[in-house]
C-alpha positions in Angstrom: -13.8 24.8 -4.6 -12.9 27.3 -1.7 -9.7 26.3 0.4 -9.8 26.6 3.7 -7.4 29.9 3.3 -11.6 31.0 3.4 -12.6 29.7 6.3 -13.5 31.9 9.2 -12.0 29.0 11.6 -11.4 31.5 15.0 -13.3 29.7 17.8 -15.2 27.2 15.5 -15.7 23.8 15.7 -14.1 22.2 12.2 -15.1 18.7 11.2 -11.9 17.7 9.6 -11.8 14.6 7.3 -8.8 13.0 7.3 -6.9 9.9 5.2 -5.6 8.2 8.4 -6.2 4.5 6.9 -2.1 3.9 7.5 -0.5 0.4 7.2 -0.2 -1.6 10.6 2.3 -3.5 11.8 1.1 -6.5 14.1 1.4 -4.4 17.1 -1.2 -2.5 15.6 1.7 0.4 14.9 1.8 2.4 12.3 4.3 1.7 9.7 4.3 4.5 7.9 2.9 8.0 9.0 3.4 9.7 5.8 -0.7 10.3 5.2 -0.8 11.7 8.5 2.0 14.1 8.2 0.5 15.8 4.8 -2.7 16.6 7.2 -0.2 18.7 9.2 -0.6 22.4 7.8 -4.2 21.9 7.5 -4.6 21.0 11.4 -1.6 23.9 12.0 -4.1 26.3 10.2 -7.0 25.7 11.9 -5.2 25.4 15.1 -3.1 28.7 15.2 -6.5 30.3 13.8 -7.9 29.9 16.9 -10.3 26.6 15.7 -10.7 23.4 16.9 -10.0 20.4 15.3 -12.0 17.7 15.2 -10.3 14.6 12.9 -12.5 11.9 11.5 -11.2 9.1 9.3 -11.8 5.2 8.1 -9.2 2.6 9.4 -9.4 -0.5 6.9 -12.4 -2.8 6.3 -14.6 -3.3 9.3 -17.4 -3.9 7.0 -19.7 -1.7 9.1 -19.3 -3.2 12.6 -17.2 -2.2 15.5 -13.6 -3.7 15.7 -10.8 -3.2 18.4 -7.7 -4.2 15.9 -9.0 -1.3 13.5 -9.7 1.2 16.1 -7.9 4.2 15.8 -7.2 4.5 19.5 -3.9 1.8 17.9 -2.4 5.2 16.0 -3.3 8.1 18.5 0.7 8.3 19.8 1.4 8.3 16.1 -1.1 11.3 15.2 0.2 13.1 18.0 3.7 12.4 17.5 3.4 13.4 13.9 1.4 16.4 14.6 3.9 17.7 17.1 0.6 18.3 19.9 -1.7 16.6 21.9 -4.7 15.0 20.4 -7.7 14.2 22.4 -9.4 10.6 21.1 -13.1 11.6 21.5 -14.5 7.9 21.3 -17.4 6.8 18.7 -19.6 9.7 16.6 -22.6 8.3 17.8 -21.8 7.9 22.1 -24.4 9.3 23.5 -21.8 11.8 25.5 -19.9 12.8 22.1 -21.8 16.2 22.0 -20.4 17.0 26.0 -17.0 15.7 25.1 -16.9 18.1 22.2 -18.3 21.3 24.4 -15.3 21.0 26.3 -12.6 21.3 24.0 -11.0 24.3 23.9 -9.2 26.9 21.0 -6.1 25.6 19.9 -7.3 21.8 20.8 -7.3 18.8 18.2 -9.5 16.1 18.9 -9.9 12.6 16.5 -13.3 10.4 16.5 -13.1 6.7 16.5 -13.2 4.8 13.1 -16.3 6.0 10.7 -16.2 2.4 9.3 -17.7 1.2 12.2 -21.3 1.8 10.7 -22.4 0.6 8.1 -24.4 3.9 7.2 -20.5 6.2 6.3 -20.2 3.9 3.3 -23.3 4.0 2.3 -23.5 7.7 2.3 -26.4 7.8 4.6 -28.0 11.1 5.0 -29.1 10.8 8.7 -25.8 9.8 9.5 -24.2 12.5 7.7 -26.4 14.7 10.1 -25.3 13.4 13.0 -21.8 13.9 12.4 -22.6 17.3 11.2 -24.1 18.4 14.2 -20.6 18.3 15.9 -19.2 21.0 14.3 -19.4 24.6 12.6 -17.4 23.9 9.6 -16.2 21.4 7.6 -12.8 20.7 5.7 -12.3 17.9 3.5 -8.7 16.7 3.9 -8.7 13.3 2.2 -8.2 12.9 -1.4 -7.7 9.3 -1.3 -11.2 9.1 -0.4 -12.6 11.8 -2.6 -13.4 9.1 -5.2 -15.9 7.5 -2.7 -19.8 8.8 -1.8 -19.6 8.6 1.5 -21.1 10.2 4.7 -18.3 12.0 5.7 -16.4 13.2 2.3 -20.0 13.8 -0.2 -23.0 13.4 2.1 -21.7 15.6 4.6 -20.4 18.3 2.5 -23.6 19.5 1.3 -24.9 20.4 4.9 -22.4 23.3 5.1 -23.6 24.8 2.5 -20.9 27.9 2.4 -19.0 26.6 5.1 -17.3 23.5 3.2 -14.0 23.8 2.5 -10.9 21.8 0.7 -8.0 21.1 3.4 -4.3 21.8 1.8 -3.6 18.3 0.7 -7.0 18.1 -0.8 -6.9 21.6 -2.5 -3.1 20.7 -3.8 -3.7 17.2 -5.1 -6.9 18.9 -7.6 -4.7 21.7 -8.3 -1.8 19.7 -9.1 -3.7 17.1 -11.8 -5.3 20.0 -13.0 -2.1 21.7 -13.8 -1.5 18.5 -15.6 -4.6 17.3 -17.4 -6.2 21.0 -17.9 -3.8 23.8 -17.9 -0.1 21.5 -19.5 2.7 23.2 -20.8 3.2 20.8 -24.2 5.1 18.7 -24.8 3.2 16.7 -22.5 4.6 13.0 -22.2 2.7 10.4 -19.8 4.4 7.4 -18.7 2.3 4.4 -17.7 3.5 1.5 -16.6 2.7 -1.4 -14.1 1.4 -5.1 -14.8 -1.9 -5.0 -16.7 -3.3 -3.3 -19.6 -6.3 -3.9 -18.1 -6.3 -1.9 -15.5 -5.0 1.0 -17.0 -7.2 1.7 -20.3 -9.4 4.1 -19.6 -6.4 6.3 -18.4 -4.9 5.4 -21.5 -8.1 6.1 -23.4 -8.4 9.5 -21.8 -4.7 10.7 -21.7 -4.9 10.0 -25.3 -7.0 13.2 -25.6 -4.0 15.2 -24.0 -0.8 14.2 -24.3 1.9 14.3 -26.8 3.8 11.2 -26.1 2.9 8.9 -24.1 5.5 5.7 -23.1 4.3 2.3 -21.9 6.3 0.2 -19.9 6.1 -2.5 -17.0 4.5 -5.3 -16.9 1.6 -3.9 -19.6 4.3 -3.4 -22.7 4.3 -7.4 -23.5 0.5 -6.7 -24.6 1.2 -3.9 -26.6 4.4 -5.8 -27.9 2.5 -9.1 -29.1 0.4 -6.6 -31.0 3.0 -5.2 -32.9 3.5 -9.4 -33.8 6.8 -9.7 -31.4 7.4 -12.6 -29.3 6.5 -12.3 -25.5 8.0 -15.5 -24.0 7.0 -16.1 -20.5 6.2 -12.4 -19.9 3.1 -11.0 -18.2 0.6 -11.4 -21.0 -2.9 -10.2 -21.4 -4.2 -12.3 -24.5 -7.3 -11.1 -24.1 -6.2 -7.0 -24.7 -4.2 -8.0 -27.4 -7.0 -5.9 -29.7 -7.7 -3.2 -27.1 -3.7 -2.8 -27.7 -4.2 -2.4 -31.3 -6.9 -0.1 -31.3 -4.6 2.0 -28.9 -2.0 1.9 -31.4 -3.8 2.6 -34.2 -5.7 5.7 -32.7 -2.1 6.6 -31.5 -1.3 6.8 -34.5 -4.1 8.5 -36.3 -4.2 11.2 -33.5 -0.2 12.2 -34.3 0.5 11.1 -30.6 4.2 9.6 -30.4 3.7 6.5 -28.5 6.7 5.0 -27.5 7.9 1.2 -26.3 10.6 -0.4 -24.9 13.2 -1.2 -27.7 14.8 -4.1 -25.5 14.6 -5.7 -22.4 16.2 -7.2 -19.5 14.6 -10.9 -19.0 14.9 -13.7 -16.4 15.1 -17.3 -16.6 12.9 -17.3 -12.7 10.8 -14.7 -11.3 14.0 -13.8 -8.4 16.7 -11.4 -8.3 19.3 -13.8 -8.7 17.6 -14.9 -11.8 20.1 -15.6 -14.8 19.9 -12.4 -16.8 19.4 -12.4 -21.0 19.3 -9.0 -22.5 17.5 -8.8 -25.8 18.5 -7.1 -29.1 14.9 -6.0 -30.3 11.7 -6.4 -28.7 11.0 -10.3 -29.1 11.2 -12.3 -26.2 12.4 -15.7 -26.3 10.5 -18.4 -25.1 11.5 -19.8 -21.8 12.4 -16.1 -20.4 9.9 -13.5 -18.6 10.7 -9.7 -19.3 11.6 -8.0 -16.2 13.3 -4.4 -17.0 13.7 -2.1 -19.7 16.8 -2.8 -21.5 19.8 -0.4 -21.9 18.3 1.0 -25.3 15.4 1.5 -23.7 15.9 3.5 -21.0 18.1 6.1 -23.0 15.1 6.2 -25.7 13.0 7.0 -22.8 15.2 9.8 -21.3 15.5 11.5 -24.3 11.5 12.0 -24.6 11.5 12.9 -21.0 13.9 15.0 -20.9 12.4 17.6 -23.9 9.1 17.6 -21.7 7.7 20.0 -19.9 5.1 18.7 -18.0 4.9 14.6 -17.2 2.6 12.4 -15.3 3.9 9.2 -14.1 1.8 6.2 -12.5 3.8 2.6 -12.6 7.1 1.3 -12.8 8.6 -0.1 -16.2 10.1 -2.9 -14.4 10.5 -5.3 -11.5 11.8 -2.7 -9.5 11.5 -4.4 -6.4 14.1 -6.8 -7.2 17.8 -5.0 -7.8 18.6 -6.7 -10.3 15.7 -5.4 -12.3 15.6 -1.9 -11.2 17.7 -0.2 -13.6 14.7 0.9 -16.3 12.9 2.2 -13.2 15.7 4.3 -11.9 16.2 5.5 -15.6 12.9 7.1 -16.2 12.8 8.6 -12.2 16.5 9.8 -12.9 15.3 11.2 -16.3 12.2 12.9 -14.5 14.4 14.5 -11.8 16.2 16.2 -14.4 13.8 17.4 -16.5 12.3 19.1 -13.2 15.3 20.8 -12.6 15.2 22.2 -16.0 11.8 23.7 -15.3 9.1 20.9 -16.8 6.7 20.0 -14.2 6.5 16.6 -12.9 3.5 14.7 -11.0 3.8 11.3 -9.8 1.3 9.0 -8.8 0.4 5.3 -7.8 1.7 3.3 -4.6 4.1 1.6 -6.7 5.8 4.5 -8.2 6.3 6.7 -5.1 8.3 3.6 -3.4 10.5 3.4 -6.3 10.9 7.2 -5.9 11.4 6.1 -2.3 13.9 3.7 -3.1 16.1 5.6 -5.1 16.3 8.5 -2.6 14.5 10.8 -5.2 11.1 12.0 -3.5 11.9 15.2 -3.3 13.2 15.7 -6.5 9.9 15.8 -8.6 7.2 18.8 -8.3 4.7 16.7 -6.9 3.9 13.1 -5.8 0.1 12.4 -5.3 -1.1 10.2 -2.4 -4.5 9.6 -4.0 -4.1 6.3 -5.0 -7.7 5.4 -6.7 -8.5 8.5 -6.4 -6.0 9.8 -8.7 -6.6 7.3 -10.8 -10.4 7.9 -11.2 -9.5 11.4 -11.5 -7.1 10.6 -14.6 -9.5 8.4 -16.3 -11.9 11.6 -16.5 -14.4 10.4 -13.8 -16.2 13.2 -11.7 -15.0 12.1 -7.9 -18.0 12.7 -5.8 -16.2 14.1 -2.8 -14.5 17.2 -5.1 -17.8 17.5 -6.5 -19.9 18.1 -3.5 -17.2 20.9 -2.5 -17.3 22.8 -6.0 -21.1 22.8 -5.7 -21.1 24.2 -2.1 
């Protein structure tokens, strides 16, 4: 995959696609700009090169049909406000007077298309609408790793019409590099943390971390599984009866592959799903009926420190608690407190899932770790060993 540190950009036209699918307020505002400001060296590059760039991206789910609220006219202040320059909103890909709009931008200029999502044809991967897109522009740069995971027009389709001119955007090129560093090229001990509500959703990263790491710890909402199949009481936890023997097997091939697999030892529960709950802390793992697990207890957390901190490389994707809630944040701030330190002491420390990076967020600790992905399914696909066809398409170019 060629970055575009490659790309002859001076006085070409660069097809740029972009993750600009932000949350809204109901002013149609961006509430958050943070996907737009990791696009920023990427347009810098091509800009101070002496390029053009033209930004295309999805805005929610019009389900193939033209929509005002999700046209990204709404966050065109925002882009340029974020960007630091001007940016010039061309109007739909296929307008009849795209092509003329385009002719007169200049060197130096950034540009953005109206929402892709508007046809049908861009999730569908369409060929002939892959064309037309590509006949706007010399190069093209794929900037949008939280999209990589999809074959569409404009992240696979697309890609393989520039054949030798296709290139990976910073964020892009950094998010590959950075799991890579993690799943392919780890410094051992290598210690995963997964946590969140469900098993469920989460197995096949468990079933292919398993291949990698050398502890892995399992918190959140997904432990009370794993704990009911060690034959510990759950209470009114989050309970997935029906994983109770995918748990086992998990265990058991834990076990027989000489992976430490660690769970929480104790835990903070609630009498009510609220922050001013009453609060019951736990002496072992059982759960007494009548009361929902919502933290890692005290034990807990310093178990979980003292695998984290003799790491030196860890992925983390979900919260071990109801971080959300004060009360039940402390597990959470443990293990990101735990992670900030074993960074500083060299280990190197990727973070990943919406979830996570707010609890980061939260704690004031985002720019503590070595790297926080913004790939969301993406990242996830990409940890649970499936080929994502918009990386794909760019390594074969």
């Amino acid at each position: 995959m060629k970055s575009i540190d490659q790309a002859p950009l001076a006085g070409k036209k660069v097809l740029v696609r972009v993750d600009y699918n932000v949350p809204q307020n109901e002013q149609l505002q961006p509430t958050s700009v943070t996907r737009i400001k990791r696009t920023l060296e990427t347009v810098n590059k091509i800009t101070n090169d002496g390029g053009i760039a033209i930004l295309m991206s999805h805005l929610g789910r019009p389900k193939g049909e033209a929509n005002d609220t999700l046209s990204l006219k709404h966050i065109l202040s925002a882009v340029c406000e974020t960007l630091g320059k001007p940016v010039i909103f061309l109007g739909d890909v296929l307008d009849a007077d795209i092509e003329d709009k385009i002719n007169r931008l200049h060197p130096g200029d950034v540009a953005l298309l109206e929402n892709l999502r508007f046809h049908k044809e861009e999730e569908e991967g369409d060929l002939e609408f892959a064309k037309a897109i590509a006949k706007l522009g010399d190069i093209y740069v794929n900037d949008a790793f939280g999209t990589a995971h999809r074959e569409h027009a404009s992240t696979a389709t697309i890609a393989r019409l520039f054949p030798g001119k296709a290139y990976a955007g910073y964020l892009l090129y950094s998010e590959v590099q950075s799991l890579k560093k993690v799943l392919e090229e780890k410094k051992s001990p290598f210690t995963a943390i997964i946590g969140g509500a469900k098993v469920s959703t989460k197995l096949n990263i468990l079933k292919n971390l398993m291949e990698k790491v050398d502890n892995l710890i399992i918190g959140g909402g997904m432990s009370y599984t794993f704990i009911a199949a060690l034959g510990f009481t759950y209470g009114d936890s989050l309970f997935e009866e029906e994983m109770v023997p995918v748990a086992k097997e998990i265990l058991e091939d834990a076990k027989r592959r000489g992976i430490n697999l660690y769970l929480p030892v104790d835990y903070v529960c609630a009498d009510k799903f609220a922050n001013d709950a009453n609060v019951l802390l736990t002496k072992d793992q059982n759960v007494p009926n009548g009361w929902e697990g919502m933290d890692a207890g005290p034990n807990t957390r310093n178990l979980f420190r003292e695998v984290i901190l003799g790491s030196k490389t860890i992925l983390w994707n979900g919260p071990v608690g109801v971080f959300e809630f004060d009360t039940f944040d402390g597990g959470t701030k443990a293990v990101a407190e735990a992670v900030v330190e074993a960074t500083k002491n060299g280990a190197y420390s990727l973070i990943g899932g919406g979830d996570t990076i707010a609890a980061l967020g939260k704690f004031g600790l985002s720019k503590e770790v070595s790297y926080i992905s913004t790939g969301g399914g993406a990242m996830l696909e990409y940890l649970e060993g499936i080929e994502l066809p918009g990386i794909k398409a760019l390594e074969e170019n």
